[in-house]
C-alpha positions in Angstrom: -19.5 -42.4 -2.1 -16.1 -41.1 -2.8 -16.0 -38.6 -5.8 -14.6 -39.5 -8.9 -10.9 -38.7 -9.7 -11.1 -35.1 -12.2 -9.5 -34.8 -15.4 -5.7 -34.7 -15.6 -5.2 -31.0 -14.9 -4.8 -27.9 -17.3 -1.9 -29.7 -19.3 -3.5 -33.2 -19.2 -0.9 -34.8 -17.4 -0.5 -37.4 -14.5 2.0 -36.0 -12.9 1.6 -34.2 -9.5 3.4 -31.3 -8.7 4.4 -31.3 -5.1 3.1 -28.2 -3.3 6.0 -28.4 -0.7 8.6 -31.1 -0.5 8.6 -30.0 3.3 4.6 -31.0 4.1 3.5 -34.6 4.2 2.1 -35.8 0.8 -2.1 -35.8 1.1 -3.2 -38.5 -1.1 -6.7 -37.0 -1.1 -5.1 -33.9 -2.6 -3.5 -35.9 -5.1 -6.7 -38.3 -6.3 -9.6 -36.1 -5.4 -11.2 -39.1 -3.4 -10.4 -41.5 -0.5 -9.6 -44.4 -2.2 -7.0 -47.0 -0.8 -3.5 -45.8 -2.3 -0.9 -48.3 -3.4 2.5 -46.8 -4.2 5.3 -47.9 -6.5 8.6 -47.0 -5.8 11.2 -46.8 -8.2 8.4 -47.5 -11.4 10.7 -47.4 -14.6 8.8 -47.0 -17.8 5.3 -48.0 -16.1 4.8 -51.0 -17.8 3.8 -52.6 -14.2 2.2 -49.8 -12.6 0.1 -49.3 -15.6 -1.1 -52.2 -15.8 -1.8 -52.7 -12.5 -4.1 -49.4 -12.2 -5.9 -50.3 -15.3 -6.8 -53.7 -13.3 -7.4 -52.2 -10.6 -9.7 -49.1 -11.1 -11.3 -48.7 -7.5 -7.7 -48.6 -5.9 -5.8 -45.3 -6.9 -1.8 -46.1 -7.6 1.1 -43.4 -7.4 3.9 -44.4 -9.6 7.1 -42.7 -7.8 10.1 -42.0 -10.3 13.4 -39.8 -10.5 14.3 -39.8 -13.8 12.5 -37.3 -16.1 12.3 -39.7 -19.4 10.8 -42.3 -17.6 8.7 -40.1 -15.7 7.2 -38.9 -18.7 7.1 -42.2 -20.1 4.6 -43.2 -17.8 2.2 -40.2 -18.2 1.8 -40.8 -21.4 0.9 -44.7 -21.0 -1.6 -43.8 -18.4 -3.4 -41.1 -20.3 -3.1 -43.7 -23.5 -5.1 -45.8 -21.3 -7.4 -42.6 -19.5 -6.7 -43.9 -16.3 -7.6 -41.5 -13.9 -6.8 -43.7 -10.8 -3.0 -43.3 -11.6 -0.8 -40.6 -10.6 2.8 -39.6 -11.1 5.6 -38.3 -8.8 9.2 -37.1 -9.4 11.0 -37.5 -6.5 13.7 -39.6 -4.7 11.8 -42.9 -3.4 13.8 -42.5 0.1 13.2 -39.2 1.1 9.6 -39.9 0.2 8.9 -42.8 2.5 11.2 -40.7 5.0 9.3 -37.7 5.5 6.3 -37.1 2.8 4.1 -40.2 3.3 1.3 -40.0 6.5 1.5 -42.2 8.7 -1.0 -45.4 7.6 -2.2 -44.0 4.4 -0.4 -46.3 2.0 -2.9 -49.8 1.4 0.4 -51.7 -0.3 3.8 -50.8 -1.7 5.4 -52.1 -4.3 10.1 -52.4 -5.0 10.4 -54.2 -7.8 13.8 -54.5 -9.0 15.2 -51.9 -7.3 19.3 -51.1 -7.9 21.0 -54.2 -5.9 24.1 -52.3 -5.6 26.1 -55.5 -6.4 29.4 -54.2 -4.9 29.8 -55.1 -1.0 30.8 -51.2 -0.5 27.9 -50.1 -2.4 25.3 -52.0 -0.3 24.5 -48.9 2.1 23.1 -47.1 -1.1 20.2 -50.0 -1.5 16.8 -48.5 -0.7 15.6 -52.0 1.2 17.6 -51.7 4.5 16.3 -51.6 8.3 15.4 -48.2 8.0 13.1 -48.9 5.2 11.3 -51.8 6.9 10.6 -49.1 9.5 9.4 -46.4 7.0 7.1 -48.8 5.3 5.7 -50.1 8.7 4.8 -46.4 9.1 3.2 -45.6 5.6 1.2 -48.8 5.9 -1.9 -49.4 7.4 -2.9 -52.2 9.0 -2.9 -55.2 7.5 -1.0 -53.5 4.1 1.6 -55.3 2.6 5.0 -54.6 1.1 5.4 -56.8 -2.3 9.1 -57.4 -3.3 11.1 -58.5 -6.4 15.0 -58.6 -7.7 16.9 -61.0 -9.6 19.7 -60.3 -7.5 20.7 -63.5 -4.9 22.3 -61.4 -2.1 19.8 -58.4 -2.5 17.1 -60.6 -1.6 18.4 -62.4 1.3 19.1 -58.9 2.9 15.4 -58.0 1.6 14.2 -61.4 3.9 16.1 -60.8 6.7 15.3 -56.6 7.0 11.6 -57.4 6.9 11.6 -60.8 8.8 13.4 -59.4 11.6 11.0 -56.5 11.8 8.2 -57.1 14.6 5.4 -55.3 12.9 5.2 -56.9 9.8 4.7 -61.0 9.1 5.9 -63.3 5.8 2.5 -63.1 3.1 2.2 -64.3 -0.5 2.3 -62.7 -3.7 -1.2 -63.6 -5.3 -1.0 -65.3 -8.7 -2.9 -62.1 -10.7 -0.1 -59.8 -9.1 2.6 -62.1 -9.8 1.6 -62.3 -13.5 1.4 -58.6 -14.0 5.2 -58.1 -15.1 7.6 -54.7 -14.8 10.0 -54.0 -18.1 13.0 -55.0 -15.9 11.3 -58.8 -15.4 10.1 -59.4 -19.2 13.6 -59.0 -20.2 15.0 -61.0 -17.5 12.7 -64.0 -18.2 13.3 -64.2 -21.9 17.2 -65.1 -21.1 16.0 -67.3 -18.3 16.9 -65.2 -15.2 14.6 -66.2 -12.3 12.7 -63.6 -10.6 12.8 -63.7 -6.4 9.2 -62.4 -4.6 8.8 -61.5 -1.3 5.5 -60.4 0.8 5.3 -58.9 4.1 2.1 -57.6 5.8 2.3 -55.3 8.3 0.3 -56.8 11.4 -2.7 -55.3 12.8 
């Protein structure tokens, strides 16, 4: 039986404090137990990644964030809700997936509404490219999927055709209690009728 996740730390807070940003990330450092891990990239104020942990209490969920307010934003959320299977992490969402996450230790990863970089000269600064694909093929293990969202048309036909074209993972589904668990981004969105686009890919074993 995996132990349970301790308190918070000293200061009560979610967030984790990267020993090194050199050293891969050890998940069982970061929840005390060896619970699948799902990771959110890019999590905004929580409202998703919240949610999603307090549904999910036997799965532990890092919530991966750059910007301080929003960073702090979710800490306090989660430690509204005590949920001690959610984690928080300051850093850029590339460089993670390019050199901190182990090889298969990620269960799922979630990009929702990631910058689409509307601007054809801007589209090399969009996190879902061919590199990506690879990265996440990497961090998953088998049979983990990558769950996708964006309002933007041309951002996700790029996000089909990086991750169809990429031999180790195969088109999946979003289930129905996923789909219904909604970021901030998307509850705005689909009170002035802007359509949200989902993708799935699973990585094949």
């Amino acid at each position: 039986m995996n132990p349970p996740n301790p308190p918070a730390g000293a200061a009560g807070t979610l967030v984790y404090a990267l020993p090194s940003i050199l050293e891969p990330l050890s998940f069982q450092a970061v929840f005390c137990n060896s619970r699948p891990a799902e990771l959110e990239l890019g999590s905004g104020d929580g409202t998703f990644i919240v949610d999603w942990a307090a549904r999910n209490t036997t799965r532990n969920m890092l919530a991966v964030e750059r910007l301080l307010g929003r960073l702090r934003k979710i800490d306090r959320k989660g430690r509204r809700q005590g949920l001690a299977n959610l984690r928080v992490l300051r850093i850029e969402a590339a460089y993670l997936m390019e050199y901190l996450v182990p090889e298969g230790s990620i269960a799922d990863v979630h990009v929702y509404f990631a910058d689409p970089w509307p601007k054809r000269r801007h589209w090399r600064r969009r996190l879902i490219n061919e590199r990506f694909a690879t990265l996440a093929a990497r961090a998953l293990a088998p049979g983990g999927l990558v769950y996708l969202r964006t309002d933007d048309r041309d951002y996700f036909e790029q996000m089909r055709s990086v991750f169809g074209s990429t031999p180790a993972f195969s088109p999946s589904e979003t289930p129905a209690e996923l789909a219904a668990v909604l970021t901030d981004f998307e509850r705005d969105f689909l009170a002035r009728g802007i359509e949200t686009r989902r993708a799935a890919y699973k990585k094949k074993s």
